[in-house]
N, C-alpha and C positions, 0 to 999 in steps of 0.2 A: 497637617499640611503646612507646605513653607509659609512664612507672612512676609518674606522679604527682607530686602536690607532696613531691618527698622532700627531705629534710633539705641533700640536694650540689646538687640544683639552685639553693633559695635560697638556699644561701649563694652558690653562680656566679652568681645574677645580682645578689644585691647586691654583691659585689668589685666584676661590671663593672659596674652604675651609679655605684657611686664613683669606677669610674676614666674613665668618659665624665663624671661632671660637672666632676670635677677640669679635666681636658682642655678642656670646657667655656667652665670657669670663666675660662680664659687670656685672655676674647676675650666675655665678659657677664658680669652679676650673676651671683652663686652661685643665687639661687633660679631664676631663667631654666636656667642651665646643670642643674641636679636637675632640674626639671621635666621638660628634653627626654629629657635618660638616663632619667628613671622610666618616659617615656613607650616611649621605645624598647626599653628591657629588658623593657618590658612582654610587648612582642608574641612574643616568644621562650621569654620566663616561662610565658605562657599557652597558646602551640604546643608545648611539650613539654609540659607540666604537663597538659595538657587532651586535646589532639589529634591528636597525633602518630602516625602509622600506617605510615610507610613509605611512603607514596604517589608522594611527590614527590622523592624520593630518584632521584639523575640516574645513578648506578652508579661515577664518579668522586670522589664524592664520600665513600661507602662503601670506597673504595680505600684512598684519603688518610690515614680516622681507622683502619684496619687495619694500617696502615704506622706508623702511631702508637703504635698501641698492640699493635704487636710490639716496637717499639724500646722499649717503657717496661718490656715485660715478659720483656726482655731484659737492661735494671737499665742502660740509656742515660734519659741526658735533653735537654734542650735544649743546655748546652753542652758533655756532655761525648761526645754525638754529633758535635761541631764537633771539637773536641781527641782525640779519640780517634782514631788513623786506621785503626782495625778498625770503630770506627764510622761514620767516615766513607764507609768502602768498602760496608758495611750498607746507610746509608741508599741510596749509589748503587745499589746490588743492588735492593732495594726498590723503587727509583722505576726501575727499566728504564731510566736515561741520567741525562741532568744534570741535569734537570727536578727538582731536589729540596727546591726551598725552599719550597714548599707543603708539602711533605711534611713537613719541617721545622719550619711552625708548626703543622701539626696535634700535632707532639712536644711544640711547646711551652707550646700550649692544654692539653693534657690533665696537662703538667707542674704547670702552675698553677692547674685547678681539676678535674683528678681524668680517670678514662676514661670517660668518656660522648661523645656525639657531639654533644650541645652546649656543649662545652666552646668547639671551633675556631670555633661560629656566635656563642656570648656575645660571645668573643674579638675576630669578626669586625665586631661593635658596637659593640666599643671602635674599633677602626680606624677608622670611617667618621666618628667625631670630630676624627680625628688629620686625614683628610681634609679634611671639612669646613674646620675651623682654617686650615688650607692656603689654601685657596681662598678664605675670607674674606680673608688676608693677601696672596694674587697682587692681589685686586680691589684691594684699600689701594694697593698699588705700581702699580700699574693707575693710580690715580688720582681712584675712585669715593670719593665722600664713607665713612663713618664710619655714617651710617646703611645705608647701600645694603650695604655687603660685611656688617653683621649682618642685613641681613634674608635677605641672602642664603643666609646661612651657616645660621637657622633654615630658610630655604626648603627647601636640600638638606637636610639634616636629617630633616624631614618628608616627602623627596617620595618617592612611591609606588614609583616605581622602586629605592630606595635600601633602603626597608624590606623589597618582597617577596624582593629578592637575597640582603637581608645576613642576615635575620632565621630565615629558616627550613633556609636551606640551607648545608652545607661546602663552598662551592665556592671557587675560587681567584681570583675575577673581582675581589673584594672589595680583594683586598690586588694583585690588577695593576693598578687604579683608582687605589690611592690613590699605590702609586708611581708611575705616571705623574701625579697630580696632583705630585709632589713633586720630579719633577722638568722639570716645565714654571713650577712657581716656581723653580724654582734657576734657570733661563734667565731669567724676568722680574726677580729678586732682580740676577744679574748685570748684567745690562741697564741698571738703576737704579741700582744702586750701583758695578758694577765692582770689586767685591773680589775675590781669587781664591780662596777658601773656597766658593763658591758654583759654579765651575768643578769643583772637589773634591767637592764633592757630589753636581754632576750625572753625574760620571764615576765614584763608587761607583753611585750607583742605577741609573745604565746598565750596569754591571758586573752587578750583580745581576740585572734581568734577562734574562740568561743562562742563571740557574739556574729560570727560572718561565716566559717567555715572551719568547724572542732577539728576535724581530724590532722590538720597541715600540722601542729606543732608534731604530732606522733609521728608524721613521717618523718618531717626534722630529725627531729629526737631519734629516727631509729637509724637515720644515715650517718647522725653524728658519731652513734656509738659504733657500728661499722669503720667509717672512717678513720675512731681514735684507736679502735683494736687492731684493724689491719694496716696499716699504714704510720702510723705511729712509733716511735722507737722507745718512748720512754713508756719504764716499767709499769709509773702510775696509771697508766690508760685502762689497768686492769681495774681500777677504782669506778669509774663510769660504769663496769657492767652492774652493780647493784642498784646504781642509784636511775639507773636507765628500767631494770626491771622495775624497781619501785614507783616508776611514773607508770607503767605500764600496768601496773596492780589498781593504781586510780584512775585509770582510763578504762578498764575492764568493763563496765557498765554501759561505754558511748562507744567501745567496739562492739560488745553483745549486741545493740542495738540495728548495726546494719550487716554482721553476719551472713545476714540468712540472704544478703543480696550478692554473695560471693560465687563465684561458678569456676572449678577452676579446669575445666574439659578443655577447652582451646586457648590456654592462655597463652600460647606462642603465635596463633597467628592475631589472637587479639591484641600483642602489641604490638606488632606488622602495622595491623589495622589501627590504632592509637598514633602511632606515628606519622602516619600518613592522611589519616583524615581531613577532609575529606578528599574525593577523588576529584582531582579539576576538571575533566570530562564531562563530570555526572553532579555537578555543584545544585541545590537544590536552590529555586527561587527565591527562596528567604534566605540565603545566605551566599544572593549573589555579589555581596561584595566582597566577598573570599575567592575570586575567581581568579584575580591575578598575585594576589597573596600566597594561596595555595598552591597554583602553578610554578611560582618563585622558590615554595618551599621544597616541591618536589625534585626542580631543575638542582637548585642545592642543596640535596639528602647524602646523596654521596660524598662530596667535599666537607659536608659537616662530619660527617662518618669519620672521616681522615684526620676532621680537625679535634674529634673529641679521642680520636686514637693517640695524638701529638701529645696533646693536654695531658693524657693518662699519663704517658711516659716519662712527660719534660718535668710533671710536677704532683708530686705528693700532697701538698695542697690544695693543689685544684682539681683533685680525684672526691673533694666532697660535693660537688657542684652537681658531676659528673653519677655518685652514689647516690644524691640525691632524687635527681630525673629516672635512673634505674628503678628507685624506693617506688615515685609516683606513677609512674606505666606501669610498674608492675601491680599497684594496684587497683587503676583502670583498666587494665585488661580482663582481670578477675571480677568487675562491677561491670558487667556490660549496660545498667541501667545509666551509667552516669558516664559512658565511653562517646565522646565527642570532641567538637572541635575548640569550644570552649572552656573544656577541660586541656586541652593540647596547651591554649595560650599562656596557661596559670606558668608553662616552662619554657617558653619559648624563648626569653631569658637565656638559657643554656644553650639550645640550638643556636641560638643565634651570636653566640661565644665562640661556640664549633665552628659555623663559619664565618666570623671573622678572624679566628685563626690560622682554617687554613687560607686565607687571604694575606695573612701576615706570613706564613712562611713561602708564599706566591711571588712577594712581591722583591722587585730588582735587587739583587740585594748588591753594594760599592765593592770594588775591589781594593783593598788594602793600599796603601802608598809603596810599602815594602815590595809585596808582588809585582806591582807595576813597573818600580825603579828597574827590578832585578830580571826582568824577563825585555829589558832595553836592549842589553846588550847578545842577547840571545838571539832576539830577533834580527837584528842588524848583523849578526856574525852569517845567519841563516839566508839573510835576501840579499846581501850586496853580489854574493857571486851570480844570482840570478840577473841580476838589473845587471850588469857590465856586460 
């Protein structure tokens, strides 16, 4: 239940509007970058402050901040839960397997601005800057001009999917987004640069997660090598296909694993059904704050349609983005145990790339100076006999 404007909530959300403008700032003006943090710590400022009832609370999420705030009041914290390995075995105990690294930053959300259960959702607001950031800099190495990857970066920022996820709820969708945004830059950072730091990195964030949800690296992994075989011009790209099956030979064991949950009788209308989830007509009480979210999504399905058709065409490297979201509906479609909405947001990312693209090629676009000059005297040879 809410407790009001108390004293530990303002100060949690002004920490995290400072540290979302800061983040921000790396990539706009200082006033742009306060402005979006003020804007978005707002919404979380005023859901707890005002609103907050329990309603919307998914039961996993009440798990997480429990798990948190035993370990804290067990006189662990964020790293000495790591170092410790009586805490280590804790936290494992706790999360029932190796699933622990959510569990993990709910320790380290309430570490740093006290036990409440807006601690990990503030938290989860500073992420989705870190995100952001991200994905402005893939589109830079992408190759899109300098204005397109900021507006894009405010676009996600603002978009409705992004706020009703991260703002109101613990869940762990937030921070498997943003690593997977972070490491589909490390693939396009390698790509363009070729340095091996960037290999290094994608091979810890796929390490991690392990700990939060195994199978993202293998979808990675399998859009990548798609990607580099069809779309690719150089010869070496033939090299990835061994060393792609050889992950695939040490993943054998944690795909056997959820097999038997595979169905693949309706896998065309279940990604009809994946993409649209849920229906905004029929939004289920527990998930009514997807109501104008989801209507928003619906209203722009087809212009994203358009915009991820643009994408395909205008650029060979942003067809991995595009390979990738393919990878992962197609295998939620075939999981109908795990086909939701929550699964939707892990890529909404993409969708929401789709349409602010087609919004960029929507928008006025100048007419030349040349044009202009030369179509003077056209005009004026054309209307004087009219006017006399």
């Amino acid at each position: 239940m809410t407790e009001g404007y108390t004293t530990d909530l303002l100060l949690a959300a002004f920490c995290a509007c400072g540290a979302a403008a800061l983040i921000a700032a790396r990539d706009m003006p200082l006033r742009w970058a306060s402005l979006l943090a003020l804007a978005r710590v707002a919404v979380p400022l005023v859901y707890f402050g005002s609103f907050y009832d329990a309603t919307w609370n998914v039961g996993d999420d009440l798990v997480y901040f429990a798990q948190a705030e035993t370990l804290s009041d067990c006189g662990y914290n964020a790293f000495t839960v790591l170092l410790q390995h009586d805490g280590w075995e804790f936290l494992h105990a706790l999360s029932g397997g190796h699933h622990v690294l959510y569990g993990w930053w709910n320790l380290a959300s309430v570490t740093l601005l006290g036990e409440h259960y807006y601690a990990p959702v503030l938290c989860n607001v500073v992420l989705t800057f870190v995100g952001a950031s991200l994905l402005s800099r893939t589109v830079l190495r992408l190759g899109y001009p300098a204005a397109y990857a900021l507006g894009f970066q405010i676009f996600w920022l603002l978009h409705w999917d992004l706020i009703a996820w991260s703002s109101l709820l613990n869940v762990k969708d937030v921070l498997v987004q943003t690593m997977t945004i972070a490491i589909l830059y490390c693939v396009v950072s390698y790509v363009r640069e070729r340095r091996a730091i960037y290999l290094f990195a994608f091979a810890a964030i796929a390490a991690l997660f392990w700990w939060i949800r195994f199978y993202v690296p293998m979808l990675v992994l399998t859009a990548v090598m798609i990607w580099m075989v069809t779309q690719w011009n150089d010869e070496r790209r033939y090299l990835f296909v061994p060393l792609g099956a050889l992950a695939y030979y040490f993943a054998l064991p944690m795909l056997g694993g959820v097999s038997d949950y595979w169905q693949f009788e309706n896998i065309f209308f279940e990604v009809v059904r994946f993409s649209l989830t849920p229906i905004p007509w029929n939004v289920d009480e527990v998930y009514g704050y997807l109501t104008i979210p989801t209507t928003l999504h619906w209203v722009f399905f087809l212009p994203a349609l358009c915009g991820a058709a643009w994408l395909w065409r205008e650029s060979r490297a942003a067809r991995l983005a595009l390979i990738y979201l393919a990878c992962l509906v197609g295998l939620y479609a075939i999981t109908e145990e795990l086909l939701g909405p929550r699964q939707r947001f892990q890529v909404a990312f993409v969708f929401a790339w789709a349409q602010f693209h087609f919004a960029w090629h929507m928008r006025p676009q100048p007419v030349p100076a040349r044009i202009q000059t030369a179509g003077v005297p056209v005009l004026k040879k054309h209307l004087e006999p009219a006017l006399t």
